[in-house]
C-alpha positions in Angstrom: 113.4 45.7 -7.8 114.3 46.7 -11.5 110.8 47.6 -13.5 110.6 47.5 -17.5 108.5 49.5 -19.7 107.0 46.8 -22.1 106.5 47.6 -25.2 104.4 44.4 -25.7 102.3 44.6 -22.7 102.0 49.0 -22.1 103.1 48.7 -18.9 106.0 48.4 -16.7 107.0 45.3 -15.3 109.2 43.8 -12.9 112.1 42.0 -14.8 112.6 38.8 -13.9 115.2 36.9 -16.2 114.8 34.3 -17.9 118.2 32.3 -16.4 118.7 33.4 -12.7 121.9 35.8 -13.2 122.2 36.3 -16.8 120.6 38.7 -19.7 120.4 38.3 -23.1 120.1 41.2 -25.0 119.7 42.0 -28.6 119.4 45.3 -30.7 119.0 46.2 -34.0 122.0 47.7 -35.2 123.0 49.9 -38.5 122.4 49.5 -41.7 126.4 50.5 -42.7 125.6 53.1 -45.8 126.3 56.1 -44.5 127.8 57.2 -40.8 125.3 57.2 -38.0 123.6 60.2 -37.3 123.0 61.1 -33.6 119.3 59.9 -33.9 120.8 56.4 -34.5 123.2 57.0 -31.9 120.8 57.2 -29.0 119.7 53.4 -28.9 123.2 52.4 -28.4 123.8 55.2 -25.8 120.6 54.0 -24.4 121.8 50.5 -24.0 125.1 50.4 -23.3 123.7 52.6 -19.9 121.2 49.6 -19.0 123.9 46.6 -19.7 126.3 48.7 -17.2 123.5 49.2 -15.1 122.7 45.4 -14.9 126.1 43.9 -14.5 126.6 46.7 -11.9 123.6 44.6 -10.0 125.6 41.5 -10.6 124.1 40.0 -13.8 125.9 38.2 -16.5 125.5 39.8 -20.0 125.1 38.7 -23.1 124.7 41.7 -25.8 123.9 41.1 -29.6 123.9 43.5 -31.8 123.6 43.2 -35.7 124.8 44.8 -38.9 122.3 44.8 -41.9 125.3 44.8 -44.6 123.1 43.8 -47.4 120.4 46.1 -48.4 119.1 48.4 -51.3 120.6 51.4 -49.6 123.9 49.7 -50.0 123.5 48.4 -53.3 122.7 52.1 -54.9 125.9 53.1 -52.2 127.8 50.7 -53.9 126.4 51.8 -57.8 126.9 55.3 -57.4 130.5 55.2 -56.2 131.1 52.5 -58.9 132.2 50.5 -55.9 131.5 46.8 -54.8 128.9 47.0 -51.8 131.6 45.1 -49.3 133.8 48.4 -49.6 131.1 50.7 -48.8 130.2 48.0 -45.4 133.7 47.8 -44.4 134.0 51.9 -44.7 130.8 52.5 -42.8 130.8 49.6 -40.2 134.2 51.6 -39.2 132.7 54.6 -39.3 130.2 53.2 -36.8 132.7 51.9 -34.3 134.7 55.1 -34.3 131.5 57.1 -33.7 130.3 54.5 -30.5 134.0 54.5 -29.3 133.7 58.6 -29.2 130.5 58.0 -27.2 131.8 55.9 -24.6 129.5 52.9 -25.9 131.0 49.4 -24.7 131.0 46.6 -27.6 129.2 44.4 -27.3 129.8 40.8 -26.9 129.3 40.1 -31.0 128.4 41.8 -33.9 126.9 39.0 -36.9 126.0 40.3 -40.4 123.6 39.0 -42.8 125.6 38.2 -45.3 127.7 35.8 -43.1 124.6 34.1 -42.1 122.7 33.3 -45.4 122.6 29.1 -44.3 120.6 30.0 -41.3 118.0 32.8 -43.0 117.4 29.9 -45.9 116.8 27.2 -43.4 114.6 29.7 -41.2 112.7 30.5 -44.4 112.4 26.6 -45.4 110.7 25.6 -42.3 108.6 28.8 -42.2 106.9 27.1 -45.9 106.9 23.7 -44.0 104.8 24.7 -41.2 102.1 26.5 -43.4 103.5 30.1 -42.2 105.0 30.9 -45.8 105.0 30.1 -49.4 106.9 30.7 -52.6 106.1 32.5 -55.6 108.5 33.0 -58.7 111.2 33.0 -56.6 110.2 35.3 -53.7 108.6 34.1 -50.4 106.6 35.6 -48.6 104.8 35.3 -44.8 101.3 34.5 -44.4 100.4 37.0 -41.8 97.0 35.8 -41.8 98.1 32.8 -40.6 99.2 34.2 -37.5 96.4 35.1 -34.9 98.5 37.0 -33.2 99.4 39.4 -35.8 99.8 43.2 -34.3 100.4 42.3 -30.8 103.7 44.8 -30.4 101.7 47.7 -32.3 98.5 47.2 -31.2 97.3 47.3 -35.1 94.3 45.1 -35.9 95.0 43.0 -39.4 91.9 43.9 -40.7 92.2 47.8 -40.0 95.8 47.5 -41.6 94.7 45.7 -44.9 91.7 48.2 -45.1 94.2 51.1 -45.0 96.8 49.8 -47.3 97.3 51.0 -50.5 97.1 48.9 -53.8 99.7 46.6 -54.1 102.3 46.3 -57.0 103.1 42.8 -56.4 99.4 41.3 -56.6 100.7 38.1 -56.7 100.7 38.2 -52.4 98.0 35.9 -51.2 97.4 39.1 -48.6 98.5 42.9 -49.5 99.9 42.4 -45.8 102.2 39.6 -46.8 106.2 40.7 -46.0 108.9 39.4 -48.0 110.9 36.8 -46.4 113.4 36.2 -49.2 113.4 38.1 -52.6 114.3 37.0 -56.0 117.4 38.6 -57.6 117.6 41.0 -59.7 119.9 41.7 -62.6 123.4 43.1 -61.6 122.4 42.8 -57.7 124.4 40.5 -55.2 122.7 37.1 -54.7 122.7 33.8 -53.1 121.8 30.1 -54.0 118.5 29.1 -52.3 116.2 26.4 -53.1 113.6 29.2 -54.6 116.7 30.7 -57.1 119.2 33.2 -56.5 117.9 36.0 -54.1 118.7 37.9 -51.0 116.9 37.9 -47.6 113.9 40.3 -47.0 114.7 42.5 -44.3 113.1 41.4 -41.3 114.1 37.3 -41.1 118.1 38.3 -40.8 117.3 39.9 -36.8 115.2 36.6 -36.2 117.6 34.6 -37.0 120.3 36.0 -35.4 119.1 36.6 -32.1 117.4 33.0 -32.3 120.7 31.4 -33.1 123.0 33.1 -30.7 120.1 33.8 -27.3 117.9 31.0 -27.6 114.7 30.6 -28.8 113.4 32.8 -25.2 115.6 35.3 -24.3 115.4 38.5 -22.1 115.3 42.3 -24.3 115.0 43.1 -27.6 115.6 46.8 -28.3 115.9 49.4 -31.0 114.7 52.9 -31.8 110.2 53.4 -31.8 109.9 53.7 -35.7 111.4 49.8 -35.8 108.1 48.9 -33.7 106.2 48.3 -36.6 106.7 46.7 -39.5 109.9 45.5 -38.5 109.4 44.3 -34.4 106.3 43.4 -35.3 107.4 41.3 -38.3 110.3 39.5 -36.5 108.1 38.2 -33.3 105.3 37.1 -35.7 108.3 35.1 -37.9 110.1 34.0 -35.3 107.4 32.6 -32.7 105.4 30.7 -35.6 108.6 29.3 -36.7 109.9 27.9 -32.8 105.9 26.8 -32.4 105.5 28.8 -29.0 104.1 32.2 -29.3 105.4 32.5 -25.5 109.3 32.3 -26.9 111.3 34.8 -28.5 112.2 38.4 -26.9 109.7 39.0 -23.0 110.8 42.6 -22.6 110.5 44.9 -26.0 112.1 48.5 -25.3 112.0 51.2 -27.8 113.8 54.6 -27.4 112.4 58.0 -28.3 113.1 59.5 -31.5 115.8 62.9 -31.4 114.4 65.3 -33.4 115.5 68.8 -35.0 112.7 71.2 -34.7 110.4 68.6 -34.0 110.6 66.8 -36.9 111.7 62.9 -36.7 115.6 63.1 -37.6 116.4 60.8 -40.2 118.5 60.3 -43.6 115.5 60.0 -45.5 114.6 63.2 -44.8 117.8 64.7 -44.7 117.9 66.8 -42.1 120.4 64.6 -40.0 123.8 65.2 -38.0 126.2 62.0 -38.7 128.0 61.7 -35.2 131.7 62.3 -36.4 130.3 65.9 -37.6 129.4 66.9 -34.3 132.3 65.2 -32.8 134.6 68.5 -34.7 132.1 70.4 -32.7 132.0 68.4 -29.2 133.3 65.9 -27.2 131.6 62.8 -27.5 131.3 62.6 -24.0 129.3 65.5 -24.0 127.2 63.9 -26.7 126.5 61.1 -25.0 125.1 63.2 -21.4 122.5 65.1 -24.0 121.7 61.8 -24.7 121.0 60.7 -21.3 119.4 63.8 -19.4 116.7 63.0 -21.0 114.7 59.6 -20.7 114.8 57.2 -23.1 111.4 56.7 -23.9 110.7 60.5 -24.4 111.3 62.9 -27.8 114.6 64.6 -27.8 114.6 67.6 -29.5 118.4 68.6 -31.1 119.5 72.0 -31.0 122.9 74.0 -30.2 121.5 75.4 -27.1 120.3 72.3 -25.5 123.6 70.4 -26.1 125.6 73.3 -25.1 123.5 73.2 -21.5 124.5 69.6 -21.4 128.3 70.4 -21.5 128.3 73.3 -18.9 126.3 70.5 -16.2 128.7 67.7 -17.2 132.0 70.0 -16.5 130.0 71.0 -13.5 129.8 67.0 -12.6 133.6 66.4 -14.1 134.9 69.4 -12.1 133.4 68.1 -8.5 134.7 64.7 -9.5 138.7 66.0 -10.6 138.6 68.4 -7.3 137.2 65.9 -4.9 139.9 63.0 -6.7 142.8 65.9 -6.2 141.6 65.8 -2.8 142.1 62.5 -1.9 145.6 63.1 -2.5 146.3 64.6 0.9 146.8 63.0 4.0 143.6 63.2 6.3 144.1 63.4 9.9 140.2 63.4 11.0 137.8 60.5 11.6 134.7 63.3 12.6 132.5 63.4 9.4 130.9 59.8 9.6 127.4 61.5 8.0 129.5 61.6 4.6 129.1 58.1 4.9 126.1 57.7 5.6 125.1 60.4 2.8 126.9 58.6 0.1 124.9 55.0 1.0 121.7 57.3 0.5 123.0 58.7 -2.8 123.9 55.1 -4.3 120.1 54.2 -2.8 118.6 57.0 -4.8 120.7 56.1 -7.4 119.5 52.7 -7.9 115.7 53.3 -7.7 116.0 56.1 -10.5 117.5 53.1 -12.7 115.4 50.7 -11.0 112.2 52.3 -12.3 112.8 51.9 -16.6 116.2 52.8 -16.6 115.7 56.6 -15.4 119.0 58.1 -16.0 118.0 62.0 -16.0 116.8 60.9 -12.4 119.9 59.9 -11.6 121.8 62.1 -13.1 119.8 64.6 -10.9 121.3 62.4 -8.1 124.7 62.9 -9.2 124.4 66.8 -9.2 123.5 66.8 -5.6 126.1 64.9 -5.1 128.3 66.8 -6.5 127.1 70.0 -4.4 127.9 68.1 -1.5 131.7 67.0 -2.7 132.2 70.8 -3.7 131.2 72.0 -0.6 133.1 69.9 1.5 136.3 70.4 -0.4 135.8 74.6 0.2 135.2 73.7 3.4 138.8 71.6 3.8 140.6 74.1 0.9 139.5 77.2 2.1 138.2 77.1 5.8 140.7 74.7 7.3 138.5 72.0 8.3 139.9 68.7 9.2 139.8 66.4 6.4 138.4 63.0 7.0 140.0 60.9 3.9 138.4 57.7 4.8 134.4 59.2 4.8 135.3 61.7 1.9 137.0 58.6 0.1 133.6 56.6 0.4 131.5 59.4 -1.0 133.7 59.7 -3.8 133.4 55.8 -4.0 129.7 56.5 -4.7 130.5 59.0 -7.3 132.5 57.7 -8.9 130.3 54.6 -9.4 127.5 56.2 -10.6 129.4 57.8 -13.5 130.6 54.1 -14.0 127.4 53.1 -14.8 126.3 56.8 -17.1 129.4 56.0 -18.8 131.3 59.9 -17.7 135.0 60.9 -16.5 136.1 58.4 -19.4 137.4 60.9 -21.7 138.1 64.4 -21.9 136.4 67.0 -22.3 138.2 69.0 -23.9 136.7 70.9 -26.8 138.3 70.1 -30.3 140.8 72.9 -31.2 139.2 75.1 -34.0 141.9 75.6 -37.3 145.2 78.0 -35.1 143.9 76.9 -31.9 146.8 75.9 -29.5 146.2 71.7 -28.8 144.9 70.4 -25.3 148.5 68.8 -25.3 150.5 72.2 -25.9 148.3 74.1 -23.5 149.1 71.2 -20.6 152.4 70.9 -21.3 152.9 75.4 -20.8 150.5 74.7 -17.5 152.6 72.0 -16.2 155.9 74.5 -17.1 154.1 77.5 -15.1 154.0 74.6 -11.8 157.7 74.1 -12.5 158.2 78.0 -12.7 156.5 79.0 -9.6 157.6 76.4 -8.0 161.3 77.7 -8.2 160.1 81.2 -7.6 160.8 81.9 -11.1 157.5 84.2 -10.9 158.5 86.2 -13.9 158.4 82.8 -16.2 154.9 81.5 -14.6 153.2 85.8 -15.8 154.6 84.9 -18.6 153.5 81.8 -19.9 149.9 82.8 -17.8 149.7 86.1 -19.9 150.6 84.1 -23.3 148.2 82.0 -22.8 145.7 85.0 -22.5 146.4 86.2 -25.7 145.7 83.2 -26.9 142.4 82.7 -25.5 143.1 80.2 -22.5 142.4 81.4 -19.1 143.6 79.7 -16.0 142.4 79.1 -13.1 144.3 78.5 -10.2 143.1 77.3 -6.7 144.6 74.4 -3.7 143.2 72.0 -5.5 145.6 72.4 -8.7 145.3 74.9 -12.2 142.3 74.5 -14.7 141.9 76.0 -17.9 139.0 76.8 -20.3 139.0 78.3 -24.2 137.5 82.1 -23.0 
């Protein structure tokens, strides 16, 4: 039984969808500026783990995830380049695939923009100010949050206790210092659109409203994104969106927010500069090793970033990859045994362990613990077949591997290589293979002088070899 940590209730909850076999699923995606750093990178790790994780228990998914392509930071992009603001969306939204791509992040099923959905945000906004929720003033509309009883549900912040503590408004012309914008009047030189209150530009909460409404329904399963979105902008979008359906049981049930990653504690962000954009730790790691610091660590909890931390995360994912490529080389022999049935049963207690880790909030440092004493096991049996001469039993050993091979299905690992990027003179992956593949060749015609040869040159050059039944491995010394 799959349990949820609620945002919106603070507590976990057993999941139950709202259409028997399907998820709908939306998350807040970038705002395309500037590249994602890895602190943005960790909601999409995050869920692209729990939408494997539920169609691996059979469910159909539906996955939204947006792109905010209209937004001051992109105007002042787009101004200080002396560019238009499309060329600075297009740059950066490609940017953003090519990071998630690295990371082993699945697309998802669409990916709508604001500005391609400007009908729907006006028509949201008009019946907003026909219900009572909203109203117009020189060309900017605003919410009515008073209006809403249920204002500060997701946060837990009581209206009044906000509009004490807020500071003095510029704009005094808001019925309620709390008031968000829902549309904004243009100003000179900006992009704008036609709407019946005058050329403007959406405010930023309506456009995630709108599009999850349009394309879930106006109930639909999870709504996700990073803890710093909980409030104003969550909090914003269920008030907007269940006063403009007329049910303040519709919109998003389950509300999950990930951890921040910090770097010495502090939140990482661009604001404060003190990020790391994901293609400039790509020159320094494999994405795939990104991606496992991401998820030894649980999603709801702080990450803290540092090099020691991420290199600990390589070293126990070559660990996991190197059980995985030795048991797989395995499997390549014939077996001649039938004797080691308890594999089997083993590897149905794995997948068991497995699935309760995810089962309870999407737990993947629990399973990954799982997956390391699994790996123990596939290490140890292979010695034991390698090295001691025990009778291999393909068909049990196959099954474990089954299991293994699953659950780094659903983590999203053995998809890419490992393989560090080559630093400026560093011999490629693909020349060092290639010199490997010629040593085989060599010894394999007892041409031993050849195989010291190309083992001692690659010495020189920093690559060490190891060899062993189960085939020749190498690493950067």
């Amino acid at each position: 039984m799959l349990k949820v940590y609620n945002t919106l209730t603070r507590k976990k909850e057993e999941f139950v969808p709202q259409e028997e076999g399907k998820v709908g699923i939306y998350v807040c995606g970038v705002t395309p500026y500037n590249f994602p750093h890895i602190g943005n990178a960790r909601p999409f790790v995050t869920w692209d783990v729990i939408k494997r994780y539920l169609k691996a228990k059979g469910y159909e998914v539906k996955h939204i995830q947006n792109f905010t392509d209209m937004d001051d930071k992109i105007i002042k992009a787009a101004n200080t380049e002396g560019v238009s603001w499309q060329t600075i969306t297009e740059r950066y939204i490609k940017g953003y695939f090519d990071s998630i791509d690295a990371l082993n992040v699945q697309r998802a099923n669409l990916y709508p923009k604001v500005t391609e959905h400007m009908e729907d945000i006006i028509n949201m906004v008009q019946r907003l100010i026909d219900r009572g929720y909203a109203y117009e003033m020189e060309g900017d509309v605003y919410f009515r949050v008073e209006k809403d009883p249920d204002y500060g549900k997701l946060s837990g912040r009581k209206l009044e206790d906000m509009m004490a503590g807020a500071r003095v408004e510029v704009d005094n012309r808001k019925e309620n210092p709390m008031d968000f914008a829902l549309w904004k009047s243009a100003k000179p030189g900006e992009p704008s659109w036609e709407s019946p209150w005058g050329q403007g530009r959406p405010g930023w909460h309506i456009e995630c409203s709108v599009m999850s409404l349009k394309y879930l329904g106006d109930t639909f399963d999870f709504h996700g994104g990073g803890s710093d979105l909980i409030f104003p902008h969550h909090e914003n979008e269920i008030a907007q969106s269940q006063c403009c359906c007329g049910d303040h049981h519709s919109f998003a049930q389950y509300w999950l927010h990930n951890g921040f990653i910090t770097i010495d504690n502090e939140k990482m962000s661009k604001s404060l500069n003190n990020f790391i954009t994901v293609p400039d730790i790509l020159k320094l790691y494999p994405g795939e090793v990104v991606r496992f610091f991401i998820l030894r660590t649980h999603y709801r909890s702080p990450l803290d970033f540092s090099e020691d931390r991420i290199k600990e995360a390589q070293a126990g994912l070559v660990r996991l990859r190197t059980a995985y490529d030795r048991g797989q080389e395995l499997l390549k022999q014939e077996g001649n045994s039938d004797a080691d049935a308890a594999m089997a049963e083993a590897a149905a207690k794995a997948m068991d362990d497995f699935y309760e880790a995810m089962d309870d909030d999407f737990n993947t440092a629990l399973a990954i613990g799982y997956m390391f004493t699994l790996s123990k096991e596939i290490n140890t049996y292979v010695n034991d077949v390698v090295n001691k001469g025990k009778a291999f039993d393909k068909k049990h050993f196959g099954q474990l591997m089954d299991v293994y091979g699953k659950m780094a299905e659903i983590i999203g690992i053995f998809e890419s290589s490992l393989e560090m990027p080559a630093a400026e003179g560093e011999m490629a992956a693909e020349e060092i293979e290639a010199l490997i593949a010629e040593r085989a060749e060599a010894k394999k015609a007892k041409n031993w002088a050849r195989a010291d040869e190309i083992r001692d040159s690659l010495k020189e050059q920093g690559i060490i070899l190891e060899d062993s039944a189960a085939g020749t491995t190498w690493k950067r010394a």
